[in-house]
C-alpha positions, -999 to 999 in steps of 0.1 A, spaced: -195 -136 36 -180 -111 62 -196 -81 79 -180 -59 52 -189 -76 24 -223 -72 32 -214 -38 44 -202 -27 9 -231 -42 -6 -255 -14 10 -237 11 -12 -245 22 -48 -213 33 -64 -227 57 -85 -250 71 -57 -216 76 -39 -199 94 -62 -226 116 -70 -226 125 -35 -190 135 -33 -193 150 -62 -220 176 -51 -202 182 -19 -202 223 -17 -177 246 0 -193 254 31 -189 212 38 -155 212 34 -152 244 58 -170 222 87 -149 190 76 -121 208 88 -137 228 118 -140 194 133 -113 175 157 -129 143 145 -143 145 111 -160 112 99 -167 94 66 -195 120 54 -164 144 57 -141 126 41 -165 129 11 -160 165 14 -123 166 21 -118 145 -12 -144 165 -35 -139 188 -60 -151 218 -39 -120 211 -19 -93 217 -41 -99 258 -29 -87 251 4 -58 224 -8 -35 248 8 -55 247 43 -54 208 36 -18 206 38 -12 229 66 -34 208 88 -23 171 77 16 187 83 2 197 119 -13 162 127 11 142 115 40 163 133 19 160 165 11 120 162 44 110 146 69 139 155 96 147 127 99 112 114 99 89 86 100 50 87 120 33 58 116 1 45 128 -17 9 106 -43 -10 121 -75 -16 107 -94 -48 112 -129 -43 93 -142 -79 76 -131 -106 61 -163 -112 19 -159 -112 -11 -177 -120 -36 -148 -126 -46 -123 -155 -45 -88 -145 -45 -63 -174 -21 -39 -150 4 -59 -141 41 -67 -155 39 -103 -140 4 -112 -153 1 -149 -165 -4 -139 -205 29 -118 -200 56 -139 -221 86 -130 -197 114 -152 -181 101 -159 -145 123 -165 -119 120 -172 -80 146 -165 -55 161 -199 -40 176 -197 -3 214 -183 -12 196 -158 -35 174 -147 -11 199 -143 19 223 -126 -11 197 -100 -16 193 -94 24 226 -92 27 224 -62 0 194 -44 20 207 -50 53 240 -31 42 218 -3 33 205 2 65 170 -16 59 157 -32 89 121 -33 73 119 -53 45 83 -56 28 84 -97 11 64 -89 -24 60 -123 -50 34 -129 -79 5 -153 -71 14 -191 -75 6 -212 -47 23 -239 -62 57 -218 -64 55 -195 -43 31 -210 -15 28 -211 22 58 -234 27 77 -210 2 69 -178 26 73 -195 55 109 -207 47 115 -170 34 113 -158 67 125 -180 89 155 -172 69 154 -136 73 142 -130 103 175 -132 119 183 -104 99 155 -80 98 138 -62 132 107 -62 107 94 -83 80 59 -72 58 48 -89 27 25 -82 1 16 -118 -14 -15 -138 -25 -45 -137 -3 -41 -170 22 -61 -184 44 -66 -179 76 -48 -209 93 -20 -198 71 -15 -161 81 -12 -179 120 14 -201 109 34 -174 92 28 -149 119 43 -175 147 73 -177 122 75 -138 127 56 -119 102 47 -87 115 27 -71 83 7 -77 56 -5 -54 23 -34 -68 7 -49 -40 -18 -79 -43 -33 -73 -30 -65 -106 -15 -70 -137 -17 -46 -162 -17 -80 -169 -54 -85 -176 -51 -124 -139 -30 -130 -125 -57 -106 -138 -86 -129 -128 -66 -163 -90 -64 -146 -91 -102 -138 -106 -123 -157 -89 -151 -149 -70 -171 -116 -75 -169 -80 -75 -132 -81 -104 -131 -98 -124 -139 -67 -137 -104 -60 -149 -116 -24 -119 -142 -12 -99 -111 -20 -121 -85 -1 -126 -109 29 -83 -109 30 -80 -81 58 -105 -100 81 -91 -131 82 -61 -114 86 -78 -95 118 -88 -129 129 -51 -144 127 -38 -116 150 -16 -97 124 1 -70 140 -5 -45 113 -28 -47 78 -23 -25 51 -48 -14 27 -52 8 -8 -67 9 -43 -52 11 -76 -56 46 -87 -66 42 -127 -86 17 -129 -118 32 -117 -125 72 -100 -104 75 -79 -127 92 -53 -153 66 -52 -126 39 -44 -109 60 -17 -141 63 1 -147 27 4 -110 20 11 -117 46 40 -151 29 46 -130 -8 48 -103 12 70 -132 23 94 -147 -12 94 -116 -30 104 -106 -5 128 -136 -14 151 -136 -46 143 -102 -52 156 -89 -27 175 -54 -44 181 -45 -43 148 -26 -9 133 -30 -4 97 -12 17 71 -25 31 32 -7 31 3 -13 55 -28 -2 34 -56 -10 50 -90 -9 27 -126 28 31 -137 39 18 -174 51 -18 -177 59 -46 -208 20 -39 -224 12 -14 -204 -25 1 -194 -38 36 -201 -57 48 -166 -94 55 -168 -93 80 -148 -63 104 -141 -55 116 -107 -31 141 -110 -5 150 -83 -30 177 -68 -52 151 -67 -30 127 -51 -20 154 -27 -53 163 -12 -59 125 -9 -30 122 12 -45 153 35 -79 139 35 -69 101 51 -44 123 73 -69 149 87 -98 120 87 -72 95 109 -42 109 130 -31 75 139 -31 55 101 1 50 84 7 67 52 29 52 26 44 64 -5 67 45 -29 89 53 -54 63 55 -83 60 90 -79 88 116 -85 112 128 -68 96 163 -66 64 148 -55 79 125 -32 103 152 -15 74 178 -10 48 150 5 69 141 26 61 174 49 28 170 49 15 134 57 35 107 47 49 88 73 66 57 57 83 53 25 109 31 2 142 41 -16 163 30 -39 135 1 -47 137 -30 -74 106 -44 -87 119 -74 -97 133 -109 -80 170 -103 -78 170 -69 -84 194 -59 -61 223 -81 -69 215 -116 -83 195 -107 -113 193 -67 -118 182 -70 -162 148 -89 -152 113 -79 -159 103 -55 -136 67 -51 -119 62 -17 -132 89 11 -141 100 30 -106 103 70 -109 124 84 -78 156 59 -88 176 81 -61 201 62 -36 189 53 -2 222 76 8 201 101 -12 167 97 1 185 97 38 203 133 27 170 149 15 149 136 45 180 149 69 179 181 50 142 190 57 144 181 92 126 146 95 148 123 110 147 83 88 136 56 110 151 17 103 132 5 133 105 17 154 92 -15 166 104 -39 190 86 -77 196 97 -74 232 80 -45 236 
């Protein structure tokens, strides 16, 4: 076991969110006194008392983020290489008990589907597949970008957990991200969600981010599933993982995604809701707790949530996004992931960001450099 498994171990879940939950006003008033709040403010900043001073919030995330990242907001487009996937998950359009046509990208595909992004301006594209080492494997990924990376400044994936040895490999091939989200940090609701495959593994999966540490991964990206459990209690130990890692290798940047549970072929009512207030002061809280994290939104939400966050602490997001292998151009009628809501143009998304004064970035990172 890693240091943070042990870590997360020391904590009750209950006990936590009993203690968020109890946090008053006048905490929330000294969380945001402070140039360098920590965890036990973050508790505040994400309580109910805070949702008073949401207003405050956002004036203060908008002011850190404009002082760390200037007017600015880096693009990037998911490409869905396969559906194909080995595990249960009760969430999840491509979930093994799911009687869809699977389908995984060969080489011309692939490079067809580039060639589609690349027109678009992309130079960050984010490599997303089911889990199937047999299909879509080391060997699979590693071909993948070696055939991209001619193409792309910037290649990110959000795969299977791998091991350690592999992450190296891919990272000499030129990988320069990877997303590996927990789902949810409470081990029961992780077990109930999947029951069966390699994801069921509550602790290879937890134990993902350090081995990715280890390997030398230029950037790790983090996040919970917001439904399946309260929402508050698994964005403290998500920032409680993003604290850990942080320390633990300091070389490393790392970015958080906000995905909520969106419909798909089955679907899954959330456990708990979090609304878009609640999503909001989330987005402030991880802002105000961390100047220098990424924050990522994608185009589950609206396009009235997404155009108003993006003021006020987001600093990366998708457009005109597919959720299914082929989407783009080879095979647009597939099973998707799970629905998209903001289905607006990357022309679009570029007009709307020019519009409110926050110039769109294609590439803001250079190997040379």
């Amino acid at each position: 076991m890693t240091r943070f498994n042990m870590l997360l171990d020391q904590y009750d879940w209950d006990e936590v969110l009993s203690d968020i939950n109890s946090r008053t006003s006048m905490d929330v008033q000294i969380a945001l006194s402070k140039t360098k709040p920590d965890l036990k403010d973050f508790k505040a900043l994400i309580s109910p008392a805070a949702r008073p001073f949401l207003e405050e919030m956002a004036r203060k995330s908008q002011q850190i983020t404009r002082r760390r990242f200037g007017n600015t907001m880096q693009m990037y487009a998911p490409l869905y290489l396969s559906n194909e996937c080995q595990n249960i998950c009760t969430y999840c359009g491509f979930s093994l008990t799911n009687k869809i046509p699977r389908k995984t990208l060969t080489d011309e595909e692939i490079l067809l589907e580039a060639n589609h992004l690349k027109k678009k301006g992309y130079q960050h594209i984010l490599l997303v597949t089911g889990e199937a080492n047999q299909t879509v494997g080391t060997d699979y990924l590693r071909n993948a970008i070696r055939l991209l990376k001619p193409h792309f400044a910037n290649i990110s994936m959000e795969v299977q957990p791998l091991d350690q040895d592999e992450y190296i490999l891919l990272i000499n091939e030129g990988l320069y991200a990877t997303l590996v989200y927990q789902e949810t940090y409470h081990r029961a609701t992780y077990k109930t969600h999947h029951p069966k495959g390699k994801k069921s593994n509550f602790d290879y999966r937890l134990e993902t981010p350090d081995r990715l540490g280890k390997a030398g991964i230029h950037k790790i990206g983090l996040g919970a599933l917001f439904g399946l459990e309260d929402w508050r209690a698994d964005s403290f130990f998500t920032a409680l993982h993003l604290k850990y890692l942080q320390k633990s290798y300091w070389k490393t940047r790392y970015s958080i995604s906000f995905p909520r549970l969106r419909p798909f072929s089955g679907g899954l009512e959330p456990k708990v809701e979090m609304t878009d207030s609640d999503l909001l002061q989330l987005i402030c809280a991880y802002r105000i707790l961390d100047e220098d994290v990424e924050l990522s939104i994608s185009t589950r939400e609206t396009p009235r949530f997404r155009d108003h966050i993006t003021q006020l602490g987001i600093t990366s997001m998708s457009a005109e996004s597919k959720t299914n292998p082929g989407g783009y151009v080879v095979e647009r009628q597939s099973l998707e992931q799970f629905e998209i809501s903001d289905e607006r143009s990357t022309e679009d998304i570029r007009a709307m960001l020019s519009n409110s004064g926050i110039e769109p970035v294609w590439k803001d990172w250079e190997k040379a450099w």
